[in-house]
PDB file of N, CA, C and O in Angstrom:
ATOM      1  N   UNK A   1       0.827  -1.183   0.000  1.00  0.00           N
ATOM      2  CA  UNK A   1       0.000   0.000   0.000  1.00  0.00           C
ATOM      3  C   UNK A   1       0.871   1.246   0.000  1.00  0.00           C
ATOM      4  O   UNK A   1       2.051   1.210   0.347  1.00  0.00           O
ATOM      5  N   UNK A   2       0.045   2.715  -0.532  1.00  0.00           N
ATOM      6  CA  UNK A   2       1.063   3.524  -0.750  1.00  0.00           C
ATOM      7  C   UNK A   2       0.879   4.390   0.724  1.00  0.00           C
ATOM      8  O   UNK A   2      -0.242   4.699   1.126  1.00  0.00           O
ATOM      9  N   UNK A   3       2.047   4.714   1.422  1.00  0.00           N
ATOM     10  CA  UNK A   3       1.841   5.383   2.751  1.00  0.00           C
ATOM     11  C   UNK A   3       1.173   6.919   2.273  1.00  0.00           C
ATOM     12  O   UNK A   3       1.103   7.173   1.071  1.00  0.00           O
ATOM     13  N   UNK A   4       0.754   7.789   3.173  1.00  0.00           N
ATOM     14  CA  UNK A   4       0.025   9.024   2.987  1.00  0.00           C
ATOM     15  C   UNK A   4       0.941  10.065   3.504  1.00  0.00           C
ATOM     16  O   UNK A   4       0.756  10.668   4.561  1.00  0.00           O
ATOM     17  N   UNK A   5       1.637  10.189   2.942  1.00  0.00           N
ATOM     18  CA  UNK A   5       2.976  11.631   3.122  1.00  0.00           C
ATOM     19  C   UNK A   5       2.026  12.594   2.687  1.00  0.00           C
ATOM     20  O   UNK A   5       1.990  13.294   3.699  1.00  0.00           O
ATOM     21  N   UNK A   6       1.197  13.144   1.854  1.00  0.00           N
ATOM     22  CA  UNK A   6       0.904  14.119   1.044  1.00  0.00           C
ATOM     23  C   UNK A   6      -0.297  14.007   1.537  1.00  0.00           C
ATOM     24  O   UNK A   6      -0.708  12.854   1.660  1.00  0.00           O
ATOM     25  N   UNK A   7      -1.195  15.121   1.956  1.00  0.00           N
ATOM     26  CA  UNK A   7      -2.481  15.656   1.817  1.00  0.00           C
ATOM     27  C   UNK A   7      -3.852  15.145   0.801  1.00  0.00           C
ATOM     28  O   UNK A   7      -3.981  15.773  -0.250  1.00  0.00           O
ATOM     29  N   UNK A   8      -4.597  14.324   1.019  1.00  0.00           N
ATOM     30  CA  UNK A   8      -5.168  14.167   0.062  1.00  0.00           C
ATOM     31  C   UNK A   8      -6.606  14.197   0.889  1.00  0.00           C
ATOM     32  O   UNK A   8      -6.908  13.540   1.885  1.00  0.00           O
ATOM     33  N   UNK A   9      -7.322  15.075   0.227  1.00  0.00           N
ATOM     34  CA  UNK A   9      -8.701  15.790   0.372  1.00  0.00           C
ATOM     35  C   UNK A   9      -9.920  15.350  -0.374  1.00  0.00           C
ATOM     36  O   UNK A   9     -10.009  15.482  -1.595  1.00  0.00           O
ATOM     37  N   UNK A  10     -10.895  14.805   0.396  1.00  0.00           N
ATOM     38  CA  UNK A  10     -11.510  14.154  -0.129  1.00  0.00           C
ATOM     39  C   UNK A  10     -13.632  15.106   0.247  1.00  0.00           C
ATOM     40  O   UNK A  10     -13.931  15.841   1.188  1.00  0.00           O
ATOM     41  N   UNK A  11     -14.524  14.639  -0.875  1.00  0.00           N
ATOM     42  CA  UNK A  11     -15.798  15.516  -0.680  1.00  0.00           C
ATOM     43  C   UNK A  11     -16.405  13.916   0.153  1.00  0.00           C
ATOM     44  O   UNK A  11     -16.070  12.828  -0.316  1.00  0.00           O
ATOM     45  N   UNK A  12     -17.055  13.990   1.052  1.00  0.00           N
ATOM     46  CA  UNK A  12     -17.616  12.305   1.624  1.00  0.00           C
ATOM     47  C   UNK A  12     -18.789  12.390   1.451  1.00  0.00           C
ATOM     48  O   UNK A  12     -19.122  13.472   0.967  1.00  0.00           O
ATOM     49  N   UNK A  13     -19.776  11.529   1.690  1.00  0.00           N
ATOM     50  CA  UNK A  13     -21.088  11.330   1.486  1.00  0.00           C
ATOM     51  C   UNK A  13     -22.060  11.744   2.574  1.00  0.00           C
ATOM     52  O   UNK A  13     -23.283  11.883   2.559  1.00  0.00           O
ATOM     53  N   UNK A  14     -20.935  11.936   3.745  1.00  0.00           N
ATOM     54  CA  UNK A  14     -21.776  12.052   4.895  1.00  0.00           C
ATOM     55  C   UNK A  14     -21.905  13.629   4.986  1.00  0.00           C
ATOM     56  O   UNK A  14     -21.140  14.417   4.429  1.00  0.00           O
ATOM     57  N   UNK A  15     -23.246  14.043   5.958  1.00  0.00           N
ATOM     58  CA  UNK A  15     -23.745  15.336   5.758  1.00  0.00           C
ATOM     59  C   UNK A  15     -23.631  15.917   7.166  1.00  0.00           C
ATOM     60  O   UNK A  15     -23.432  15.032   7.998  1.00  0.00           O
ATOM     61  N   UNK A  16     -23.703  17.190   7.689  1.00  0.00           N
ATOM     62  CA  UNK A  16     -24.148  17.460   9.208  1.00  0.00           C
ATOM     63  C   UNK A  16     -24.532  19.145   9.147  1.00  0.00           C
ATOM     64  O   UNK A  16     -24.176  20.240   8.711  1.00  0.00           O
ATOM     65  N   UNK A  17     -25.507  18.448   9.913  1.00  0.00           N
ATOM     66  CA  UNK A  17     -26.181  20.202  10.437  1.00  0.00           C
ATOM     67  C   UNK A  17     -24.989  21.005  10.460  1.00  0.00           C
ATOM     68  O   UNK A  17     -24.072  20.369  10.980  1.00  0.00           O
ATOM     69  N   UNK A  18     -24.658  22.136  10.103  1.00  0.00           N
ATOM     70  CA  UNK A  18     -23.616  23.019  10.868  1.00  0.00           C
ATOM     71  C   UNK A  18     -23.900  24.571   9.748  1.00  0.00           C
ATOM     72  O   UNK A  18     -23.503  24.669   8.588  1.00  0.00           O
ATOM     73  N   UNK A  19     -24.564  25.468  10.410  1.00  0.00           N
ATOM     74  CA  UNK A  19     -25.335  26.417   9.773  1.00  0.00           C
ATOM     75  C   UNK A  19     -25.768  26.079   8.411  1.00  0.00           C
ATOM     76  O   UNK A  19     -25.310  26.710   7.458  1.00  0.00           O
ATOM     77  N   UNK A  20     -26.473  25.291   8.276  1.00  0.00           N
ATOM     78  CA  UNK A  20     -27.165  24.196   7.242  1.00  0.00           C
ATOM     79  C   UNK A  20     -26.876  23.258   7.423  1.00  0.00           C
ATOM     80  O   UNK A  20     -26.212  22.893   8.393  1.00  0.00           O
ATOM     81  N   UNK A  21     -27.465  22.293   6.158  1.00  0.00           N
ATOM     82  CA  UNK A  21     -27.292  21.050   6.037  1.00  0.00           C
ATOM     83  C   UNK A  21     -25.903  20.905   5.153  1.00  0.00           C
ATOM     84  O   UNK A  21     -26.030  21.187   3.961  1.00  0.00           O
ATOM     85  N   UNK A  22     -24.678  20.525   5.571  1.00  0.00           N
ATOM     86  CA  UNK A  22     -23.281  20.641   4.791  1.00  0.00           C
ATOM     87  C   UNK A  22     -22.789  18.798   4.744  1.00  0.00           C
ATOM     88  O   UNK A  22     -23.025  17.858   5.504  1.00  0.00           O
ATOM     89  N   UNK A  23     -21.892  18.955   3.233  1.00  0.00           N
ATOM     90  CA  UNK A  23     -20.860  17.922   3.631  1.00  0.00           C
ATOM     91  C   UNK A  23     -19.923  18.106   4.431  1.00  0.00           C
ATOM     92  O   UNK A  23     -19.503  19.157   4.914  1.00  0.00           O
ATOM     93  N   UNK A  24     -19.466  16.648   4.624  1.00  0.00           N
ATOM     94  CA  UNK A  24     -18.373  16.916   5.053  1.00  0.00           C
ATOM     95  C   UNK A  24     -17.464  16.275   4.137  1.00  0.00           C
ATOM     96  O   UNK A  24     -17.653  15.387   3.306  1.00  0.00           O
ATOM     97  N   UNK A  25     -15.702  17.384   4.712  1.00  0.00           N
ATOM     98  CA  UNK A  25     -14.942  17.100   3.502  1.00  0.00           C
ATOM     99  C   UNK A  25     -13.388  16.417   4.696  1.00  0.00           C
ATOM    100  O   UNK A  25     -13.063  16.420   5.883  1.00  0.00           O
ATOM    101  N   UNK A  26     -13.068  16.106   3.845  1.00  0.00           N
ATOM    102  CA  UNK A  26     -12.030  14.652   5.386  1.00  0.00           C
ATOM    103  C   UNK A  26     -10.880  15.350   4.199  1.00  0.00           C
ATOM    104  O   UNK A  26     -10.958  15.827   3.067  1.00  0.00           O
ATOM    105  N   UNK A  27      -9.895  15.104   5.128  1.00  0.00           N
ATOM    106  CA  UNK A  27      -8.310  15.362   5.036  1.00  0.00           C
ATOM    107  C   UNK A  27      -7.450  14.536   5.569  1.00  0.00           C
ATOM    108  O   UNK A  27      -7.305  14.479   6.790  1.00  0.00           O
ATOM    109  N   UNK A  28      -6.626  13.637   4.554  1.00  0.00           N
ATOM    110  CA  UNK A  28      -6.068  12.414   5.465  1.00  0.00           C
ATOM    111  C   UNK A  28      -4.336  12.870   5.241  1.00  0.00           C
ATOM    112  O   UNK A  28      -4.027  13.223   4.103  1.00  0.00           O
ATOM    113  N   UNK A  29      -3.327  12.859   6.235  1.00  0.00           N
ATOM    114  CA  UNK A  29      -2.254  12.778   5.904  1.00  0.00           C
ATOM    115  C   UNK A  29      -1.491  12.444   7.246  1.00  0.00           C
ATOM    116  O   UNK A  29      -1.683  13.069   8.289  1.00  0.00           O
ATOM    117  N   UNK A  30      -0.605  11.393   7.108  1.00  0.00           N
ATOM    118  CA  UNK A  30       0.104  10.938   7.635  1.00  0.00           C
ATOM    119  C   UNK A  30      -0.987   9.877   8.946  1.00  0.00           C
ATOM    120  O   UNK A  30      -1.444   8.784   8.612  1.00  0.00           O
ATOM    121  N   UNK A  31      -1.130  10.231   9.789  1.00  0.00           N
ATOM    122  CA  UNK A  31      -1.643   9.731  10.984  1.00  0.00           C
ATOM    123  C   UNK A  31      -2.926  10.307  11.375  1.00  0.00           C
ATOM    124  O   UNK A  31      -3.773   9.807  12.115  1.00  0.00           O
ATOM    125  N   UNK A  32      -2.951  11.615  10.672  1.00  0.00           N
ATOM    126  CA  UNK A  32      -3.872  12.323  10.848  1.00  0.00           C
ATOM    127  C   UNK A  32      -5.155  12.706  10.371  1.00  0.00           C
ATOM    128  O   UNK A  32      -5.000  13.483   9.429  1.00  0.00           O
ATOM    129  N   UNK A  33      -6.134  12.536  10.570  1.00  0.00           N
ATOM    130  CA  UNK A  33      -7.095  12.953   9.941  1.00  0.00           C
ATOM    131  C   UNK A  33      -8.169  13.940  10.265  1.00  0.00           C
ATOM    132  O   UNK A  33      -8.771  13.855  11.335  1.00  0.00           O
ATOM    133  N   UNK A  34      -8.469  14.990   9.278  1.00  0.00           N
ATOM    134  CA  UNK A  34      -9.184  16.317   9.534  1.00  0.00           C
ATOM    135  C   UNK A  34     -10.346  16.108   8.812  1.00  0.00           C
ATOM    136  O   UNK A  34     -10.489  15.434   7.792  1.00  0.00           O
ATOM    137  N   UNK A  35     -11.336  16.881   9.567  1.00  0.00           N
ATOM    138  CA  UNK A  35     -12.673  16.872   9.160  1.00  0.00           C
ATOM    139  C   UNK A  35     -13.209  18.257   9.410  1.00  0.00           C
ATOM    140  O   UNK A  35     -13.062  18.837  10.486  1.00  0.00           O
ATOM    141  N   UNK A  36     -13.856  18.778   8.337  1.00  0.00           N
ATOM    142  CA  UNK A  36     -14.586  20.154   8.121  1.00  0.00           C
ATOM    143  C   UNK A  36     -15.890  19.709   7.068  1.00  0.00           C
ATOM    144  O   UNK A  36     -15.899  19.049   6.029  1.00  0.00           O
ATOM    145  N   UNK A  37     -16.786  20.273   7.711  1.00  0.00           N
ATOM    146  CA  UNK A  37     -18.141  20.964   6.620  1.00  0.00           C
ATOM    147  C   UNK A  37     -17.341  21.698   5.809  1.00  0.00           C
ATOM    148  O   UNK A  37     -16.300  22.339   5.947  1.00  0.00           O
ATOM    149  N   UNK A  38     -18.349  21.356   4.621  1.00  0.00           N
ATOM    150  CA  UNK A  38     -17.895  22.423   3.315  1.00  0.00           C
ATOM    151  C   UNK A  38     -18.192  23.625   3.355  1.00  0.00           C
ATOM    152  O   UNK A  38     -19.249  24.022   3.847  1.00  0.00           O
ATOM    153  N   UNK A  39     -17.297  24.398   2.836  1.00  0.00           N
ATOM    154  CA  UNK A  39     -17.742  25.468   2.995  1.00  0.00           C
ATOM    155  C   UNK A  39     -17.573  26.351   4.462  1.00  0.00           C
ATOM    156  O   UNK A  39     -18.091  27.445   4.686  1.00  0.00           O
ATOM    157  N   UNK A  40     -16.921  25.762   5.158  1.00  0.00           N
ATOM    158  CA  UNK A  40     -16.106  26.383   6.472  1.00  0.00           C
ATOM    159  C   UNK A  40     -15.014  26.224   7.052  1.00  0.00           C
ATOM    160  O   UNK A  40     -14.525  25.284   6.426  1.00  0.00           O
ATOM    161  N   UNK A  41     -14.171  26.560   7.970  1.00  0.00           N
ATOM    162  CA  UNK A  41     -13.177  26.672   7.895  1.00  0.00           C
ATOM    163  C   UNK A  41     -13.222  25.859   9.489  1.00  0.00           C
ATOM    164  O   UNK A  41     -12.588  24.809   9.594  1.00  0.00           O
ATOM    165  N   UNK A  42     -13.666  26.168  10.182  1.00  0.00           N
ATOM    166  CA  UNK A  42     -13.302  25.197  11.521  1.00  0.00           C
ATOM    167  C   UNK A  42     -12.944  23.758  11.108  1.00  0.00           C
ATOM    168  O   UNK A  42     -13.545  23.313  10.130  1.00  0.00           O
ATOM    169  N   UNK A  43     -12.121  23.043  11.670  1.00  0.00           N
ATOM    170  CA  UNK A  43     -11.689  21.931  11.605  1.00  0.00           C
ATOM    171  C   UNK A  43     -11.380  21.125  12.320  1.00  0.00           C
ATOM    172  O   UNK A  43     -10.444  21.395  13.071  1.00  0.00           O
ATOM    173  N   UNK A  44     -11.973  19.873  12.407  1.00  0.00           N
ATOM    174  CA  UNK A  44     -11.800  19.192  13.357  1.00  0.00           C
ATOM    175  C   UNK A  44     -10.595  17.743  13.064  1.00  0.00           C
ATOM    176  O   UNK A  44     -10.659  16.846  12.224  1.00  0.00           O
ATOM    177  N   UNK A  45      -9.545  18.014  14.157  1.00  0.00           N
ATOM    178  CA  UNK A  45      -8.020  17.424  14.055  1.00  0.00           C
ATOM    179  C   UNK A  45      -8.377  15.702  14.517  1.00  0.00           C
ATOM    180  O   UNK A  45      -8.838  15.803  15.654  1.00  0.00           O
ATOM    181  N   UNK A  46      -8.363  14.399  14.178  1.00  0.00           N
ATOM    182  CA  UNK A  46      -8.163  13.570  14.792  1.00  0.00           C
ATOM    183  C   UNK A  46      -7.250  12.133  14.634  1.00  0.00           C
ATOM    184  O   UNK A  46      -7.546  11.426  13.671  1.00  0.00           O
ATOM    185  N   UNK A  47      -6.547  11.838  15.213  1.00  0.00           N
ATOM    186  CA  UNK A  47      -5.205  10.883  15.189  1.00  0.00           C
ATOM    187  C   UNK A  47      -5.815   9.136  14.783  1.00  0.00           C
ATOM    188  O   UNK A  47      -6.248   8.325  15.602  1.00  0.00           O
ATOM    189  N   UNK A  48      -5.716   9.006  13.790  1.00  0.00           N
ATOM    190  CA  UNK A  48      -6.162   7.835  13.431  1.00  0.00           C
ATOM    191  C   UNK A  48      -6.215   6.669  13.961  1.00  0.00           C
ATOM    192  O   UNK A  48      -6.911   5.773  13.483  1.00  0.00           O
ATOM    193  N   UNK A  49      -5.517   6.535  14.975  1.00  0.00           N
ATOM    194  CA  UNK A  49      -5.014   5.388  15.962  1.00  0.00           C
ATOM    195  C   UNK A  49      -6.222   5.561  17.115  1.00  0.00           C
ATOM    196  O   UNK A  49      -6.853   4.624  17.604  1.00  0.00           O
ATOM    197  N   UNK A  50      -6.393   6.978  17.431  1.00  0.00           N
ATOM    198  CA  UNK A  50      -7.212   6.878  18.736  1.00  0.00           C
ATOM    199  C   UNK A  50      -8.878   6.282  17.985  1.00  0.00           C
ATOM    200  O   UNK A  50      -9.599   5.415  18.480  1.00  0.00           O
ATOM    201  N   UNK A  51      -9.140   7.067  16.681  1.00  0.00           N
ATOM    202  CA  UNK A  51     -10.391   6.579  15.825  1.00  0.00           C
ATOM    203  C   UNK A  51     -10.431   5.168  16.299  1.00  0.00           C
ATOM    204  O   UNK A  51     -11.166   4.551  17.070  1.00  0.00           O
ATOM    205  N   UNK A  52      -9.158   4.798  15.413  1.00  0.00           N
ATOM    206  CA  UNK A  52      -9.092   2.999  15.574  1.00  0.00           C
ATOM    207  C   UNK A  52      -9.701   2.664  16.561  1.00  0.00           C
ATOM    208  O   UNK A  52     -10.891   2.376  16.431  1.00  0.00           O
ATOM    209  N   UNK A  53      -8.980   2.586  18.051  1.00  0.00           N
ATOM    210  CA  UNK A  53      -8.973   2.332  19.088  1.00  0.00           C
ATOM    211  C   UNK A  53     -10.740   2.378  19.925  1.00  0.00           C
ATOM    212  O   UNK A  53     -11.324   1.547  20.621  1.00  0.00           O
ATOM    213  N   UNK A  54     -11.181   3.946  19.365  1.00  0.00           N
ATOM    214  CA  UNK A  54     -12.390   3.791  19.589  1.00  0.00           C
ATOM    215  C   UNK A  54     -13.696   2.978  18.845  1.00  0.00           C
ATOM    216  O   UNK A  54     -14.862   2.772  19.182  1.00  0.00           O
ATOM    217  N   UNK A  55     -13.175   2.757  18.092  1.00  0.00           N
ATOM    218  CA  UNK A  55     -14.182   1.751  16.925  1.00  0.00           C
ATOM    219  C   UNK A  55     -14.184   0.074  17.784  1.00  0.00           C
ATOM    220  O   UNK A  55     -15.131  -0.677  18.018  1.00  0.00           O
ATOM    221  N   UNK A  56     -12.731  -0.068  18.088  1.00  0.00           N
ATOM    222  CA  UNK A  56     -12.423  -1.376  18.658  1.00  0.00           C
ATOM    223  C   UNK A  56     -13.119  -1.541  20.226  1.00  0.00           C
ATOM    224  O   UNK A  56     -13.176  -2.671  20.711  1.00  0.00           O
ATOM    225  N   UNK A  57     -13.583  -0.496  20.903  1.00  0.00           N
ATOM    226  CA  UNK A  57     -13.852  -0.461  21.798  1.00  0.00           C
ATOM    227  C   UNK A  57     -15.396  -0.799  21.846  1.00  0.00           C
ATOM    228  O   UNK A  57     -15.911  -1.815  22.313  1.00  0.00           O
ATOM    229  N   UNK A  58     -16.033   0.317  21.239  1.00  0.00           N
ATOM    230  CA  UNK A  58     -17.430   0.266  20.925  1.00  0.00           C
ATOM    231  C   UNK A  58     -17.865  -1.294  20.443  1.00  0.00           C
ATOM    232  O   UNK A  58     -18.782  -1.889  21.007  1.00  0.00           O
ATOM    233  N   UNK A  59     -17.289  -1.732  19.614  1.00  0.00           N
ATOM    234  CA  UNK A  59     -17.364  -3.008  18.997  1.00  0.00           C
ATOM    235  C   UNK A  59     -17.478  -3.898  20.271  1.00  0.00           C
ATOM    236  O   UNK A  59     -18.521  -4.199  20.850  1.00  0.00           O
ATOM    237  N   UNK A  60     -16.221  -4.258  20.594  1.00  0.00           N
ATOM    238  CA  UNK A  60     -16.649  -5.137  21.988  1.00  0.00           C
ATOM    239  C   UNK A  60     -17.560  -4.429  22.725  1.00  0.00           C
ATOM    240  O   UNK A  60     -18.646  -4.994  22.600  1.00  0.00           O
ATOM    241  N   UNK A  61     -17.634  -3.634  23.310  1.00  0.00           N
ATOM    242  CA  UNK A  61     -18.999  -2.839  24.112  1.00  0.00           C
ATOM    243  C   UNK A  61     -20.395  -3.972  23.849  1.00  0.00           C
ATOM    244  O   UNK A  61     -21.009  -4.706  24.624  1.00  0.00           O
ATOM    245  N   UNK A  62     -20.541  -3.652  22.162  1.00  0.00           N
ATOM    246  CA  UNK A  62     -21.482  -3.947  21.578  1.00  0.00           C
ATOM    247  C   UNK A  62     -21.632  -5.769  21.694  1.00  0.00           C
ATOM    248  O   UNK A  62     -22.681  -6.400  21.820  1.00  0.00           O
ATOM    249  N   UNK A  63     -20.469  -6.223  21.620  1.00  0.00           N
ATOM    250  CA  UNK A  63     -20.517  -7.883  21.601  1.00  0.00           C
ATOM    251  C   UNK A  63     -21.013  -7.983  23.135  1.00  0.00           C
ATOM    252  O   UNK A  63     -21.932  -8.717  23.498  1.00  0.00           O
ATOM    253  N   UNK A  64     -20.383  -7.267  23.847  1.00  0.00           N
ATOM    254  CA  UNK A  64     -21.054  -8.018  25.206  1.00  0.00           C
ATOM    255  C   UNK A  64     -22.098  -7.812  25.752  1.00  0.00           C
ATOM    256  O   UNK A  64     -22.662  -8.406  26.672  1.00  0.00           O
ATOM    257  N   UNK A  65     -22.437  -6.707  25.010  1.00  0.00           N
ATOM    258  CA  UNK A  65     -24.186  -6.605  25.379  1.00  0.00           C
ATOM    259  C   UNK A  65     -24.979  -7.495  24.675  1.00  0.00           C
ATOM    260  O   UNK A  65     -26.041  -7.877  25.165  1.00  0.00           O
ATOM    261  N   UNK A  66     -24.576  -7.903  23.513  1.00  0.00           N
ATOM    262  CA  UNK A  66     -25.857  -8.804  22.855  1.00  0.00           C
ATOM    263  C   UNK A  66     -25.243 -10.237  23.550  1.00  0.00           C
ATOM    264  O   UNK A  66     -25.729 -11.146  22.877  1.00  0.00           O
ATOM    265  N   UNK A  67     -24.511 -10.725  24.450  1.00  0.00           N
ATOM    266  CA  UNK A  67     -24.136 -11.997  25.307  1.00  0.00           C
ATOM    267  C   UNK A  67     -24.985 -11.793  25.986  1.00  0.00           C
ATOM    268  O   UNK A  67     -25.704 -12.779  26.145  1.00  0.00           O
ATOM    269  N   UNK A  68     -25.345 -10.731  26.624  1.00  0.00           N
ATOM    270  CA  UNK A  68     -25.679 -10.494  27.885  1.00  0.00           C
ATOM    271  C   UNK A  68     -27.208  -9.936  27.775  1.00  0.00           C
ATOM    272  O   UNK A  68     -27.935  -9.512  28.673  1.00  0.00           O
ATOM    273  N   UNK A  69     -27.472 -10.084  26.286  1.00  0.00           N
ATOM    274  CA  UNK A  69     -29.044 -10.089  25.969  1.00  0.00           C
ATOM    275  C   UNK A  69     -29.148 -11.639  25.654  1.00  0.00           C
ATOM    276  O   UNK A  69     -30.036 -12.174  26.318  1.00  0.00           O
ATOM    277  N   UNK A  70     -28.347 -12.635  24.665  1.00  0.00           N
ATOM    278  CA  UNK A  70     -28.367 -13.617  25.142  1.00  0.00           C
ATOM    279  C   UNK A  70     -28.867 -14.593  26.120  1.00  0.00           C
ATOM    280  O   UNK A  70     -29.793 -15.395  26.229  1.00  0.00           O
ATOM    281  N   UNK A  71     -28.163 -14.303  26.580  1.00  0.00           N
ATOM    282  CA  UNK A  71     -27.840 -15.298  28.296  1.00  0.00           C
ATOM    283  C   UNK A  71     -29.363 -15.023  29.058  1.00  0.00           C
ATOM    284  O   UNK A  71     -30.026 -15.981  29.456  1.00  0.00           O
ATOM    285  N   UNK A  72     -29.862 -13.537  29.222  1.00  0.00           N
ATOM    286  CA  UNK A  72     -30.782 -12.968  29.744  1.00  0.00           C
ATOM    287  C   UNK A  72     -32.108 -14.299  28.930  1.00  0.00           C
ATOM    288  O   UNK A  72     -32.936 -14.950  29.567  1.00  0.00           O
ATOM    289  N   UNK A  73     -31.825 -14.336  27.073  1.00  0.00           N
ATOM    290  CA  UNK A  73     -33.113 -14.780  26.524  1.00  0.00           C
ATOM    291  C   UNK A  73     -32.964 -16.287  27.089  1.00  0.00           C
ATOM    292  O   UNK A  73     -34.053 -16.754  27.423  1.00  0.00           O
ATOM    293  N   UNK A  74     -31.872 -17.150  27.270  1.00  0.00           N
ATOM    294  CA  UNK A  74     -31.883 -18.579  27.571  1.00  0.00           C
ATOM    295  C   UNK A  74     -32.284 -18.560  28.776  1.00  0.00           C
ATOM    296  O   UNK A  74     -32.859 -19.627  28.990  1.00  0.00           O
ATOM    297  N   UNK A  75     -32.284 -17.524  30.210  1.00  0.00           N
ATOM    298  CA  UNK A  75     -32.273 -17.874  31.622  1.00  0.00           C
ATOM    299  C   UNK A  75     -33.858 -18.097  31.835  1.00  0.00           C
ATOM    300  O   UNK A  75     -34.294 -18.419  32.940  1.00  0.00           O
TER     301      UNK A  75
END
């Protein structure tokens, strides 16, 4: 795979309220990834690892609650 040295800016599909209804436009480089509505300039900074990390978390979150809806439907 090619590593991400260089800036590459992308329009996404996903939308959010933010003085309208806006895209959002993602900025990936190096480790980092930025997120802004179109059309504005605030930006939001976030480290790809912690993303990771929180995806991995939620995920199990999520497995052990449906065990534990499970277990609840067999008792």
């Amino acid at each position: 795979m090619t590593p991400s040295t260089k800036p590459v800016t992308r329009l996404t599909s996903a939308y959010f309220r933010d003085r309208g209804f806006r895209q959002i436009v993602a900025t990936i480089q190096g480790s980092v990834l930025e997120l802004r509505c179109k059309g504005l300039r605030a930006r939001e900074t976030v480290d790809i690892a912690a993303i990771y990390s929180f995806a991995v978390k939620a995920r199990l979150a999520d497995e052990k609650a449906q065990r534990k809806k499970n277990k609840k439907k067999k008792a």
